[in-house]
C-alpha positions in Angstrom: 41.7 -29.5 20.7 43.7 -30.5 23.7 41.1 -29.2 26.2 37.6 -29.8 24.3 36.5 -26.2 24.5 37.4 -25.9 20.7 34.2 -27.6 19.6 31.9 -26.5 22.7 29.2 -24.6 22.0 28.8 -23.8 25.9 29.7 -20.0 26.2 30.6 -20.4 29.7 33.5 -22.8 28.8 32.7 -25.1 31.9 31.4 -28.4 32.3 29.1 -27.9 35.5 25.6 -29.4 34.0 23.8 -27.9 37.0 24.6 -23.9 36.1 24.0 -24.7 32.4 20.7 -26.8 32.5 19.8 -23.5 34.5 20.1 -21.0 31.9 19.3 -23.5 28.5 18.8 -22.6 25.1 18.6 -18.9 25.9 22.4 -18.9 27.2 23.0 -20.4 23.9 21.0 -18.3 21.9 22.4 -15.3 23.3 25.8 -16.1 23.3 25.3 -16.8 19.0 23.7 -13.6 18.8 26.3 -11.4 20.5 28.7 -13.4 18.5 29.4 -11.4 15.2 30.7 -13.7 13.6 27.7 -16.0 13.8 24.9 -16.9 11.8 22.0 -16.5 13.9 23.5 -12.7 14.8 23.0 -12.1 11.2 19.6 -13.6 11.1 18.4 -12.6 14.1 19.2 -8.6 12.9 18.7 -5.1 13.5 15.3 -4.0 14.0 16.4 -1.2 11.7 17.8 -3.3 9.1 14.4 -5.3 9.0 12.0 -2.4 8.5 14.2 -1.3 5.8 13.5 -4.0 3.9 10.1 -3.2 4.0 10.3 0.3 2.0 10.5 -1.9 -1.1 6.7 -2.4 -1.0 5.9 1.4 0.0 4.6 3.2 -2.7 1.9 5.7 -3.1 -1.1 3.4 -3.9 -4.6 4.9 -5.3 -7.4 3.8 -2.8 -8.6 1.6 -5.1 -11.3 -1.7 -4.6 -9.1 -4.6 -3.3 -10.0 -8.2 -2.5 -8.5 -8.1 0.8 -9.6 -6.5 3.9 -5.6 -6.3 5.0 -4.1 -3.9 2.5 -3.9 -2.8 -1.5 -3.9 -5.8 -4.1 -0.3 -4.8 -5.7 1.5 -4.9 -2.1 0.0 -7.8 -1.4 1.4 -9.8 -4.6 4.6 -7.8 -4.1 4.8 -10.1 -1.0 4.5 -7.5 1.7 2.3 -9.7 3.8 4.8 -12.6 3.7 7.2 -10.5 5.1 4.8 -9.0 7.6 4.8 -12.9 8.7 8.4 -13.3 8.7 9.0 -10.6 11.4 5.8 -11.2 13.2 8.0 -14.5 13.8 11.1 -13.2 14.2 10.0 -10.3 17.2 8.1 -13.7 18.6 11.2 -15.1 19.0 13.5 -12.1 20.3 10.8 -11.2 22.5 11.0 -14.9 24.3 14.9 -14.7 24.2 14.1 -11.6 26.1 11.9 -13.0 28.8 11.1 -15.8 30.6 7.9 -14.1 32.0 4.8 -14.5 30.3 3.2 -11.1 31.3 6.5 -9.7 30.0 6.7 -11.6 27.1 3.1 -10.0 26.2 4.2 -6.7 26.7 7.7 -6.9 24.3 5.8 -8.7 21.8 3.1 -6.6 21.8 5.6 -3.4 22.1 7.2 -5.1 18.9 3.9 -5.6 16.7 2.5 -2.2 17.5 5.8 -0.9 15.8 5.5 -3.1 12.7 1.9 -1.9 12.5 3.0 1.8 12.5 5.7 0.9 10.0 3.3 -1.0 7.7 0.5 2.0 8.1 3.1 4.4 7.8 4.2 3.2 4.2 1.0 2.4 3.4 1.3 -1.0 3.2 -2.3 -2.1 5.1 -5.4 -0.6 5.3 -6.2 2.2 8.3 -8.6 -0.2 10.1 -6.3 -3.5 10.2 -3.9 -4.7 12.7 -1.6 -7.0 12.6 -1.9 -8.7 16.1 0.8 -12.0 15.1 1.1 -15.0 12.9 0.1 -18.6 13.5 0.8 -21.9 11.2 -2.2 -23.8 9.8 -2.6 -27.2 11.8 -3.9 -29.1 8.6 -1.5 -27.5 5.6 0.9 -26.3 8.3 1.5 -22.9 5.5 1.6 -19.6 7.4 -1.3 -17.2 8.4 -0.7 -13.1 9.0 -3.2 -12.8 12.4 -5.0 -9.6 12.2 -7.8 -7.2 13.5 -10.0 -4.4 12.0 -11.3 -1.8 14.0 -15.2 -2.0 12.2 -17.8 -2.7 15.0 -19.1 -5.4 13.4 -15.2 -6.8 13.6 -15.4 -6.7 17.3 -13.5 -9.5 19.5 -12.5 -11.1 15.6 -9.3 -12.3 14.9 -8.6 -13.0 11.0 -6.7 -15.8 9.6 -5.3 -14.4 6.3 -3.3 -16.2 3.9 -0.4 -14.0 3.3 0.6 -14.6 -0.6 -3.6 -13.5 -1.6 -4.8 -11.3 1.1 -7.5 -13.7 1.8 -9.5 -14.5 5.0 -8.9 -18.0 5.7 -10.7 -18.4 8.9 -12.1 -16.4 11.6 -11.4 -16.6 15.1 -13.6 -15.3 18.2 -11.4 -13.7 21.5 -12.3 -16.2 24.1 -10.1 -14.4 26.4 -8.2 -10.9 27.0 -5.7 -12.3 29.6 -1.5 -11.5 29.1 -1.9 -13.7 25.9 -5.1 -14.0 23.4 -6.9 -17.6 23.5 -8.4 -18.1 20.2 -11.4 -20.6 19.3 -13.0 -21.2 16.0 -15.9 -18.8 14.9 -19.4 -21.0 14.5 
């Protein structure tokens, strides 16, 4: 530990605040997840390995009557949604690690939830008129929500709110915009 780089979490190696206060977290970020030995590389993953763990929930369900306007009763209490939420977050966050641009940071993330939805439709895991479009945190109980669409015309512009352990619609939201990134308000 003669030279301090031991303990430095700075990639570079250097001590020039001005290059590193340019490049941030994301410099940082990177460099643990192209380190294999690091814990964030694990976590962070294989897209592959991620939708793998998904084919634990696919099964050949009977369409029968469900509560939920997401998906089957059984793969929701197998916990398919809560997972849906976990990489909803987890594309989130590679897609900003990925860009700085928001009109580009639209784009991956929405690159990255179109493929969850054809992996979840694929398996059978939600129902043929439902979309997954993100995830959001409740502002009062601050537990998760699975953000997601349905193609019925009476759906139209209406984002859902579902709570992802029970399938249930927690809160509505109306499409106040359609810019790069989705502005929600509150249904009346």
């Amino acid at each position: 530990m003669s030279n301090g780089q031991e303990n430095n979490p700075n990639p570079s190696g250097g001590s020039d605040g001005g290059s590193d206060e340019k490049k941030g977290y994301k410099s940082y970020l990177n460099y643990l997840k192209d380190n294999k030995s690091s814990k964030i590389s694990a976590w962070i993953g294989k897209a592959s390995d991620i939708y793998s763990e998904i084919n634990k929930y696919a099964q050949e369900v009977p369409d029968a009557v469900s509560g939920s306007i997401v998906g089957p009763d059984g793969i929701i209490a197998q916990g398919a949604l809560t997972k849906a939420v976990e990489i909803a977050r987890m594309e989130w966050m590679k897609a900003k690690l990925e860009s700085e641009d928001p009109v580009e940071l639209s784009e991956k993330y929405n690159t990255r939830m179109a493929r969850m939805n054809d992996e979840y439709h694929l398996k059978k895991l939600l129902f043929n008129d439902v979309s997954i479009v993100g995830f959001m945190k409740d502002k009062d109980s601050k537990a998760d929500r699975l953000l997601v669409t349905k193609s019925d015309p009476e759906c139209v512009n209406q984002v859902f709110a579902v709570d992802p352990k029970s399938g249930v619609v927690l809160e509505v939201f109306e499409i106040a915009t359609k810019n790069c990134l989705l502005a929600l308000r509150r249904a009346d």
